[in-house]
C-alpha positions in Angstrom: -17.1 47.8 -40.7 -19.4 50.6 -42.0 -17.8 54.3 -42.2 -20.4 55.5 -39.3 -19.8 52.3 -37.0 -17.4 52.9 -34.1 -15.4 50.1 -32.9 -17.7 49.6 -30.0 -20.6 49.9 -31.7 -19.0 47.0 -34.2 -17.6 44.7 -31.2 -21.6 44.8 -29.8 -23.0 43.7 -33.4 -20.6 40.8 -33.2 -20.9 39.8 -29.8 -24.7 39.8 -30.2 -24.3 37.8 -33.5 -22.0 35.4 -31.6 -24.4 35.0 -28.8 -27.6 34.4 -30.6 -25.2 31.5 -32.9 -24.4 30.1 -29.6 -28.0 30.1 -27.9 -29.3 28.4 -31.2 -26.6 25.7 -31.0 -27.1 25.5 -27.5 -31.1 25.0 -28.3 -30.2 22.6 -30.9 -28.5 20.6 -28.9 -31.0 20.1 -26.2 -28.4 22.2 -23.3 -29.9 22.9 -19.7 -29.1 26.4 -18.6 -26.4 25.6 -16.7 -24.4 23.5 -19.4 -24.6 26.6 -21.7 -23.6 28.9 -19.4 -20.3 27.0 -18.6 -19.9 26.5 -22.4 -20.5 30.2 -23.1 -18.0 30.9 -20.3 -15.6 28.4 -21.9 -15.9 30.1 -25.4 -15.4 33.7 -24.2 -12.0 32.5 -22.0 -10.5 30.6 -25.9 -12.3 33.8 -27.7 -10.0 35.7 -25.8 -7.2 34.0 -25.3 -6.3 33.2 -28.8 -6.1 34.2 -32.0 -5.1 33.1 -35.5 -2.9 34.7 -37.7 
């Protein structure tokens, strides 16, 4: 994290970075709306559920 980047302002950079990986997987993979949005919904819940150490 840069010296003038809040935590916030870091978490959005990642999420965005995150989400435009997954749309372009998504994209690759030929996924209707609806099976991405489930998926994305499916990440998030893991994403925040676990963590490694």
């Amino acid at each position: 994290m840069r010296g003038d980047e809040t935590d916030t302002e870091s978490t959005k950079s990642a999420d965005g970075s995150i989400r435009s990986n997954f749309e372009a997987l998504c994209q690759e993979l030929n996924m209707d709306e609806e099976t991405a949005a489930e998926a994305l919904q499916n990440f998030k819940s893991i994403w925040n559920t676990y963590t490694l150490e």
